[in-house]
N, C-alpha and C positions, 0 to 999 in steps of 0.2 A: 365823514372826516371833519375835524371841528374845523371851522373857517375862519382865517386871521386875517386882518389887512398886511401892509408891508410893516407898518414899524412895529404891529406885536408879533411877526412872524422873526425880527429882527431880537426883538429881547426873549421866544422862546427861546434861541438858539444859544444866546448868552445866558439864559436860564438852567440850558440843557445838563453843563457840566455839573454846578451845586445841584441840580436834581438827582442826580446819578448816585453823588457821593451820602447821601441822606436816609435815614431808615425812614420808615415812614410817618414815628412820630417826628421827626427832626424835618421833612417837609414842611407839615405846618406852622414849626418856627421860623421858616426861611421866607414866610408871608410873600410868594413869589407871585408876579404880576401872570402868569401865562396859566389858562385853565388846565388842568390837572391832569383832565381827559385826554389833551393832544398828546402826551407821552405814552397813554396808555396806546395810543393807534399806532399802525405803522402804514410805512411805503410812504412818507412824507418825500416827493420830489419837486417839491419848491426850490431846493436850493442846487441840489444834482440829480442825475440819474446814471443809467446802463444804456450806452450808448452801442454796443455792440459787444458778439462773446465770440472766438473763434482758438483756430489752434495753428501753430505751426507746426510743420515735423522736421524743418530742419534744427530748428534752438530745441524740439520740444519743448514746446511752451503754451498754455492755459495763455490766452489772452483776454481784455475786458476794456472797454473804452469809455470812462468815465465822462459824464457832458457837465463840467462848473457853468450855472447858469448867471451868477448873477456877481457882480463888485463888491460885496461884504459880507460878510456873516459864517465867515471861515477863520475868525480867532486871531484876526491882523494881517499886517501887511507882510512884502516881502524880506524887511529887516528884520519880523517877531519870528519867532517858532512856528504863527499859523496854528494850522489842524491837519487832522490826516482822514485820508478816505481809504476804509480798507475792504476787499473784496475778498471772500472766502469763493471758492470751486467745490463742488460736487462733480464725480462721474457714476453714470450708471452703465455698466456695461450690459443692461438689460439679457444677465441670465440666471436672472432669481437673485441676484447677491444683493438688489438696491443699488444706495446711495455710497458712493465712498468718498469720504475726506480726502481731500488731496493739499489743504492746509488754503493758507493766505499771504496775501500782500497787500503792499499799501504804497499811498503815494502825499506826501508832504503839498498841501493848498493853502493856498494866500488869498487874502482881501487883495484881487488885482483891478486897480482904477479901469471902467470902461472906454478905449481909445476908439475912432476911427479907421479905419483902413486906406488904403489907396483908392476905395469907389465909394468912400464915406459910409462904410457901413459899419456898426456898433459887430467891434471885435470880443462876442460871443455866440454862443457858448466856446469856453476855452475847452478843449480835446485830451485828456488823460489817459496813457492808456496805460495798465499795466499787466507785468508776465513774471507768471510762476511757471519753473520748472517742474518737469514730473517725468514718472519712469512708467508709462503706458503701458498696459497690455496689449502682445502683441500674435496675429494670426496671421495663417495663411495665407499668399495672395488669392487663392480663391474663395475667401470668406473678406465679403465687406465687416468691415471692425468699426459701427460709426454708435459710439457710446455716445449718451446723452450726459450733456455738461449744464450744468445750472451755477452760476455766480447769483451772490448775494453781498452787496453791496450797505454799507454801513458806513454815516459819518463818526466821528470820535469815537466809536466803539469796535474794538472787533467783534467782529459775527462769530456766535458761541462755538463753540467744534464740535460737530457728529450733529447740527442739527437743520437736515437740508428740509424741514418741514417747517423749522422759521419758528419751534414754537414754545424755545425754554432762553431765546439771548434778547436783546434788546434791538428792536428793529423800529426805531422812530423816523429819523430820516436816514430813509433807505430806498434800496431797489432790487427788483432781481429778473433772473434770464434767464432762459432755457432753448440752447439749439443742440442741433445733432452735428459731429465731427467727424474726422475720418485719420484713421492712425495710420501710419503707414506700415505695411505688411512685412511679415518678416523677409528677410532677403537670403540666409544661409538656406534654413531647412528646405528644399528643395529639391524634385527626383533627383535630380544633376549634377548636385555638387558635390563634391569629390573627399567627403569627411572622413572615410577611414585613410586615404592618400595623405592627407593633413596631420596623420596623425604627430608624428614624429614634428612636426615643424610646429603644431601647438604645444605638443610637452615639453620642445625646448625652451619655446617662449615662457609658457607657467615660470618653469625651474627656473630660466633667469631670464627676469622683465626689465633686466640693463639692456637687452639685446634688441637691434632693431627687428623686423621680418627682412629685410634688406640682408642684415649683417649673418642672420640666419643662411638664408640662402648662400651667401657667399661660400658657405662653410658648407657645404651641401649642395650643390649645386643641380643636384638630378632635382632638386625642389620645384625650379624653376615650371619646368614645365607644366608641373601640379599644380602652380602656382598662376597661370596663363590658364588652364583647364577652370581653375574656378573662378577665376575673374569672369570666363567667356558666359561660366554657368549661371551667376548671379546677375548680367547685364538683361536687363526685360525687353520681350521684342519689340522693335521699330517697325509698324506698319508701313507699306508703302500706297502712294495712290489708289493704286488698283484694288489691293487687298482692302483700304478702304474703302473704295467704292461694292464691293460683296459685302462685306460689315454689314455696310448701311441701305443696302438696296430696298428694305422693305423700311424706313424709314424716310419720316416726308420730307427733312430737311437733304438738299443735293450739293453737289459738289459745291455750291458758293459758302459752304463749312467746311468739309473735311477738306476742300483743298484750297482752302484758304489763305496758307503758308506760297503756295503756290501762281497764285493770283497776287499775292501782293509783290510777289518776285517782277512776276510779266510787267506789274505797275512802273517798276521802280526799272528796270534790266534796260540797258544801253545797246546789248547785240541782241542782235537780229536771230543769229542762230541758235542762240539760248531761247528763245519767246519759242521759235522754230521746233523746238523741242518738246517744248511744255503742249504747243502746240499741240502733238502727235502724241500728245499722252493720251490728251482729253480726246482726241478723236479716235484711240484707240481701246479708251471705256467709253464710246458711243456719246461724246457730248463735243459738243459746241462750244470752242470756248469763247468766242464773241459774244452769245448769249450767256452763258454762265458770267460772263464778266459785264452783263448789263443787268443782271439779277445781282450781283455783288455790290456794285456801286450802287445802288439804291440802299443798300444797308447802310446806316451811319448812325454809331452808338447803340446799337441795338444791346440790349438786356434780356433778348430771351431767355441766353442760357447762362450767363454768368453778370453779375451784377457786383462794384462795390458798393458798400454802405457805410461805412467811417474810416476816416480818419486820423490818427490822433498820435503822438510822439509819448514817450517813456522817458520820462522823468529824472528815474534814479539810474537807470542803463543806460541813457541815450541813446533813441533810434526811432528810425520813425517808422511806424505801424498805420498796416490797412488791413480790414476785415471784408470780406467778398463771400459773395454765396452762390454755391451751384447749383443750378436752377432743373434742370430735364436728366434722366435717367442716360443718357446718350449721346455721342455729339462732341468727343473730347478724344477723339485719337486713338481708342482702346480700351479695356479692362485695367483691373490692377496688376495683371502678370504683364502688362506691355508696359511702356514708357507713358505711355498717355500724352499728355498737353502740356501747353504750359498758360499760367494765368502771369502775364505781366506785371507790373503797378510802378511807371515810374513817378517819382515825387518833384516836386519843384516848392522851394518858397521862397516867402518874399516880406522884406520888412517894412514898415512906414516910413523909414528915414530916406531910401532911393528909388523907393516903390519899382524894384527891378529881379526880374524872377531869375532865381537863381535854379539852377538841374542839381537836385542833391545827388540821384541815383537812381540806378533799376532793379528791382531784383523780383522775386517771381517763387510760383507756389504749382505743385504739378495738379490735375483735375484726370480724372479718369470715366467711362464708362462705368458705371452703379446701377445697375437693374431697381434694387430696391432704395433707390435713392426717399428719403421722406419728404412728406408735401411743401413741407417748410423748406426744403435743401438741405445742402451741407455746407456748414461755415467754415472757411479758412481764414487764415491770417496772413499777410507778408512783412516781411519783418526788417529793414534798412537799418544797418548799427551808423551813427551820422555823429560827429564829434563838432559838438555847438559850440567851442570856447570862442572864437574868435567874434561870434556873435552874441556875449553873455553881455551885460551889462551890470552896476553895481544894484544893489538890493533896492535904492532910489527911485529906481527906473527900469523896472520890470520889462523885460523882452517879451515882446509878444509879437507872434509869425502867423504869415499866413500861410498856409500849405494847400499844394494842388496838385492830387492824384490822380492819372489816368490809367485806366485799367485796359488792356489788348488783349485779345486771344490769339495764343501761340507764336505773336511775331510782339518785336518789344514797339513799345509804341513811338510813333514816330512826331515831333514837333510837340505842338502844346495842346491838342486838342486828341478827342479819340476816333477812331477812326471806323472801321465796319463793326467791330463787337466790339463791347466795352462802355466805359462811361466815363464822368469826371466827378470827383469828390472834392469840396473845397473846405476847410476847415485853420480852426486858428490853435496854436501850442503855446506853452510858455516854458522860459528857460528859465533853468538856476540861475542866481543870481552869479557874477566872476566872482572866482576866489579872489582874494587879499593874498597874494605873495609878493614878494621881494625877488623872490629865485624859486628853485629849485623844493619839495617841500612835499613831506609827506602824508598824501590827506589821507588815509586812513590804513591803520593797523587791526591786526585780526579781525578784519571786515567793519569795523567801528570806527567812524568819524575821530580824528583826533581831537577833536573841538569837543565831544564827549569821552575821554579819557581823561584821566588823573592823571596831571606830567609829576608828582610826588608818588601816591601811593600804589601807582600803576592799572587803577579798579577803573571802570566805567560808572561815567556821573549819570543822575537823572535825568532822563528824555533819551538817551542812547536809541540808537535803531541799526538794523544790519544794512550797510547801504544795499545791496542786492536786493534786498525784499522789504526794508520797512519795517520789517519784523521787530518785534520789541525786545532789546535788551535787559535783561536785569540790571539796576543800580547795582554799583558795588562789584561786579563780575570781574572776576578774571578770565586767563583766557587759558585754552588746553589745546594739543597735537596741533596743528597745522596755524603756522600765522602767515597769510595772503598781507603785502601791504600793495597799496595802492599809491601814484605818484602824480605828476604832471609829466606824463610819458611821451604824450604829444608833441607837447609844447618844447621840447629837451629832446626830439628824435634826433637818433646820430651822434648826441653826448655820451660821456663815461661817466658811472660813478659807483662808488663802493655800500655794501651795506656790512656798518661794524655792529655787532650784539657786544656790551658789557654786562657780565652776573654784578650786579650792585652786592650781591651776600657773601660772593666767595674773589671776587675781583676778575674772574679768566676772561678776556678778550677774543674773541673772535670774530673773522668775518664771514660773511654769507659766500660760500660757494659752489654750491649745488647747478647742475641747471634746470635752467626755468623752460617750461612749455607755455605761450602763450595760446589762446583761443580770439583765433579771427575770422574776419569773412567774407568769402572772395565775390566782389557782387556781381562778376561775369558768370561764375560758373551757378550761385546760389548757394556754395556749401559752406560751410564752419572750415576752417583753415587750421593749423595748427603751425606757431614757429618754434624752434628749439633756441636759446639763448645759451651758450656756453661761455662761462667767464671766463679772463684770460688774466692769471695772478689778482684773481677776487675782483677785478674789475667785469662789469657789467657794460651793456652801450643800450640806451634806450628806444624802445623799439616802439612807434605810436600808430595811428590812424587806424587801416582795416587791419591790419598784421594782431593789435593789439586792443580789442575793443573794449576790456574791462579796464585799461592803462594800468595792467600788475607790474610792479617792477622787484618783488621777492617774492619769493613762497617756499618757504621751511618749515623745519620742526622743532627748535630749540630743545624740546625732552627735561625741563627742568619744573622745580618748584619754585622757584627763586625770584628775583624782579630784573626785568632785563631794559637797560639802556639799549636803545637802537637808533642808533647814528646815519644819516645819509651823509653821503661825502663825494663833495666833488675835491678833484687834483688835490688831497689828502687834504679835506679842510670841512670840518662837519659844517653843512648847511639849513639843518633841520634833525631834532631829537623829540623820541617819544620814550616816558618808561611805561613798561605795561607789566603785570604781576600776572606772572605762571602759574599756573595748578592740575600738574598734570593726574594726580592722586584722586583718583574714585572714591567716593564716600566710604568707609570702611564701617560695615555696620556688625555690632553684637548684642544676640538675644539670649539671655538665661532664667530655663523656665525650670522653676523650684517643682521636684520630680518627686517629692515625699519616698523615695528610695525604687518607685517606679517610674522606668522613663516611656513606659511605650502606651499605658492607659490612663486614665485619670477617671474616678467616677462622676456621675451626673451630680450635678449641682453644687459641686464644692467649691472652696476658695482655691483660684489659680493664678499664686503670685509667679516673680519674675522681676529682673531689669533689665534694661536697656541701653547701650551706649554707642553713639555715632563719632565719629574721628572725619570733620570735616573742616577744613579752615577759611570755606567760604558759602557755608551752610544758606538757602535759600528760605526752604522748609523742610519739615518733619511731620510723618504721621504715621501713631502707634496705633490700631485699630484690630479687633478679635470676630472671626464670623464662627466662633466656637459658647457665644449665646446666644439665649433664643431669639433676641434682637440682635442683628449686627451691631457693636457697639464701636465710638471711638475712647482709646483710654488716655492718648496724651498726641499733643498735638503743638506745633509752633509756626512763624514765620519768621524768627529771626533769632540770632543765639547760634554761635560757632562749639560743636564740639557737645551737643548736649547728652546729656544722662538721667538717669531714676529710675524708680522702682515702677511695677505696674500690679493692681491686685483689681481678679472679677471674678463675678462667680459663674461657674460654667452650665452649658442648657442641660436642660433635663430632658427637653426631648431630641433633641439632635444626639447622632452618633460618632464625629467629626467636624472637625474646623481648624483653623487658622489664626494665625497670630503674625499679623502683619506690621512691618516694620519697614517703609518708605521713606527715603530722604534727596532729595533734590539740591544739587550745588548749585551756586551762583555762577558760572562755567558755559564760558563761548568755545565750543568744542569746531575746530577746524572752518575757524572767521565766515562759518554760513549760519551758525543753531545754536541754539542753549543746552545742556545736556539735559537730556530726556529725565535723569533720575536713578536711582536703582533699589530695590527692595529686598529683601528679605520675608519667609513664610511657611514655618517651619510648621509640620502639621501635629495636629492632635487629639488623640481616639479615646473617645466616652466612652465609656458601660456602665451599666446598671446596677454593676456592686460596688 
């Protein structure tokens, strides 16, 4: 790898973007100071790398912990735009099918000035981490399901798609990782569960999805019981002592593990008669518990069987994330049909201005018995949704925390240190900068920064991204079905306020009054939460903290073409407007291929004209392309141009007997404030012969 000191490693990077944009006679015009050959290489991690890969299965979510290593060379400070680091996922469910795309994210990086900490020590590497959603393949509980996950990491560029061998995208300063996961198993299909009894209470649900399973039952009541039967069936068994101790008896680790839970009880327990009990457990599976509990204490921070290894908070979701790996085949409470374990992580941090650690939270990832557990482990994640405003500071003055995670097995961890299993991870984040409000104020519509919307022509300006993912917007975008906005929900919990839509093209007014579902997360239990919001005369009340962790306060479907004013209003007084432009209308594509008075053959080698017309009014691209010559050919092609048309004329193969005549076009179109629309085509086919 070609060797730079700091300041040429400093202007490749500033070299990097004009490299990109250049053919390659137009390089040599650009007479750039950085040798030629360092772009040619990759896995540059001078400046970042892959600090850890794991998964969670309550968000289901692909995680990745970026490590920002150094104060520059990230495209400015925290007032510029900066640069982005984006990390693409691969899964292999290792059964012949390869690699599969599971797409990307990315996370917005700053030139952030090097500070000290509370024990003087240089606050780096800063901790990134981020998480894509994905809809896993899911098996049996008695089949381990532990696909192998590879990230690939990429500054200012994203990692090509469909290429997890690295070897058609640009991978200059990069990095990448490969562990094995473990998905959680299905939970319905099961000897036990009770699916033809169900039947009627699922096809009332289908036919109407207004209806709660509650509001079902009510109306039905014999459900209930059915309804009791399969909760019982899907609940995984709970081991106790004893049954642990047969588990484990031909295994070398003893009760100072499996009854672990148990021993920290006697630690902690006040009466007599409780210890008294515990007692007569352990002498009733042949142990000692004064000796087992002097084998216990001897354990402190041990890492045999479970270990964390980063760090790191989530940026555009806010939360703070830890990656941990399970280490030995056994030793976690059960299999996957039982309950298993639990792996703790609580978080604590602390800032340079009172250097006073503050307990963000706990939350926890379950660990199971795995026979064929891999030599490397299984990677987890745990995932804490944490809402940093009150610790944001302006773009001036960059926040940077320190964070300190302790990992427990099975019991949550107690004080600031770890105790018989577990360890502690210490690492530094950085927060968004605080908004600029006044009040009240809505940061983002159809998942798009308002600060990248047009307040005139209602499009998405250049640089857009979907705050969820990072993902790149198209300039110019409108938006389609579903628009999500985003507020200061938090900050405004227990206020009212209204959302008015105005059609700017036809004048109708209306307010938002649907209800809202938010997604939260309860950090006793570990689970995703859901609340229901019912407006009362189009009035809303802001719902914020864990109840509300994405801070939605609409989510509709306006249905129009049209440009819509959307108004927030507190005590009937707009406090913030966005307009944004609709386009719910699908590309509408037509192809007509001149038939010489036949429409169903055509001979080898003649001229096969035809034209073309698309009806889009926020056109991306377009591509006319024929695999009916003996070359696949393209015959008309654009990136820009609403509404295009013309003719098409090729001459058809002589030795193929079939093909195609492909008509592709792509809108500019944020479909339901997550995506861009995929596209849609056209491909009408067409049979050669030889007369």
């Amino acid at each position: 790898m070609e060797k730079l000191n700091e300041k040429q490693l400093l202007v490749a990077r500033q070299e990097f973007k004009p490299f990109l944009t250049m053919t390659k006679k137009g390089v040599s015009k650009l007479k750039l100071k950085t040798p030629l050959s360092l772009y040619k290489q990759q896995f540059n991690t001078s400046f970042e790398s892959l600090g850890c890969v794991g998964y969670n299965s309550t968000f289901k979510q692909l995680t990745a912990t970026i490590n920002i290593k150094r104060q520059t060379g990230y495209s400015g400070g925290l007032c510029t735009n900066g640069s982005f680091e984006y990390v693409r996922f691969y899964m292999n469910y290792q059964e012949g099918d390869g690699w599969e795309d599971m797409g990307y994210v990315g996370v917005n990086v700053h030139d952030i000035p090097t500070q000290k900490d509370c024990s003087n020590k240089d606050e780096k590497p800063i901790n990134y981490t981020v998480r894509l959603n994905i809809s896993p393949k899911k098996k049996s509980c008695n089949i381990a399901n532990l696909p192998l996950v590879r990230a690939v990491l990429s500054w200012s560029t994203i990692p090509a798609a469909n290429d997890p061998e690295l070897t058609n995208g640009t991978y200059v300063w990069s990095d990448k990782k490969e562990v094995q996961v473990q998905i959680e198993p299905l939970k319905l299909f099961i000897p036990d569960f009770p699916i033809f009894e169900l039947d009627d209470l699922f096809n009332t649900a289908l036919l109407n999805p207004e209806l709660s399973i509650n509001a079902i039952t009510n109306l039905n009541p014999n459900l209930i019981n059915t309804l009791q039967k399969a909760k019982k069936s899907i609940a995984p068994k709970a081991y106790n002592f004893a049954e642990l101790n047969q588990l484990y008896k031909k295994e070398k680790f003893g009760p100072q593990r499996f009854g672990h839970k148990l021993l920290q009880q006697v630690e902690s327990e006040k009466e007599l008669a409780n210890i008294t009990e515990i007692n007569d457990l352990f002498e009733l599976n042949d142990f000692n518990l004064s000796d087992v509990l002097v084998n216990w204490n001897q354990l402190e921070c041990n890492t045999d069987f479970e270990e964390l290894l980063c760090v790191g908070a989530d940026y555009n979701q806010e939360a703070l994330v830890g990656t941990l790996k399970i280490k030995k085949p056994s030793g976690y409470s059960g299999n996957l049909c039982s309950t298993g374990s639990r792996e703790y992580v609580s978080f604590w941090i602390q800032t340079e201005e009172n250097c006073q650690w503050k307990h963000a939270g706990t939350t926890f990832v379950s660990a199971y018995d795995i026979a064929d557990i891999p030599s490397d482990g299984i990677h987890y994640s745990v995932v804490l949704p944490y809402n940093f405003d009150e610790l944001k500071q302006d773009c001036e003055n960059p926040q940077v925390l320190k964070v300190r995670a302790i990992l427990s097995w099975n019991t949550s961890p107690q004080g600031f240190g770890c105790s018989n299993y577990g360890n502690v991870v210490e690492s530094y984040i950085q927060l968004q900068k605080a908004l600029v409000s006044n009040g009240p104020k809505l940061v983002s519509v159809g998942g798009v920064s308002t600060d990248f919307i047009n307040n005139v022509d209602g499009l998405t300006l250049a640089g857009a991204k979907f705050g969820f993912t990072m993902n790149t917007v198209t300039s110019g975008s409108a938006f389609a079905k579903k628009i999500i906005i985003q507020g200061l929900a938090t900050t405004y919990a227990g206020q009212s306020y209204k959302i008015k839509t105005t059609n700017l093209d036809t004048g109708e007014v209306k307010y938002v009054n649907n209800t809202l579902v938010l997604e939260g997360h309860n950090n006793v239990t570990g689970s995703v939460i859901y609340t229901t919001v019912i407006p009362v005369n189009d009035v809303y009340t802001y719902i914020g903290g864990n109840k509300n962790t994405y801070s939605v306060i609409a989510n509709f479907s306006p249905g129009t073409n049209n440009r819509l004013l959307i108004e927030l209003e507190h005590l009937g007084v707009a406090v913030d407007s966005q307009i944004i432009q609709m386009d719910n209308q699908a590309p509408i594509l037509t192809l007509n291929i001149d038939d010489y008075g036949d429409c169903s053959h055509f001979s080898k080698g003649i001229q096969i004209k035809g034209n073309f017309d698309i009806q889009e009014a926020h056109l991306s691209t377009f591509v006319l392309r024929t695999t009916a010559t003996d070359v696949n050919q393209t015959l008309s092609s654009s990136i820009a141009g609403d509404n295009p048309f013309g003719d098409f004329e090729f001459t058809a193969s002589t030795i193929k007997n079939c093909g195609n005549i492909i008509l592709s076009a792509k809108p500019k179109t944020v479909v339901d404030s997550v995506v861009m629309h995929p596209g849609t085509s056209i491909a009408p086919n067409i049979c050669l012969s030889d007369n």
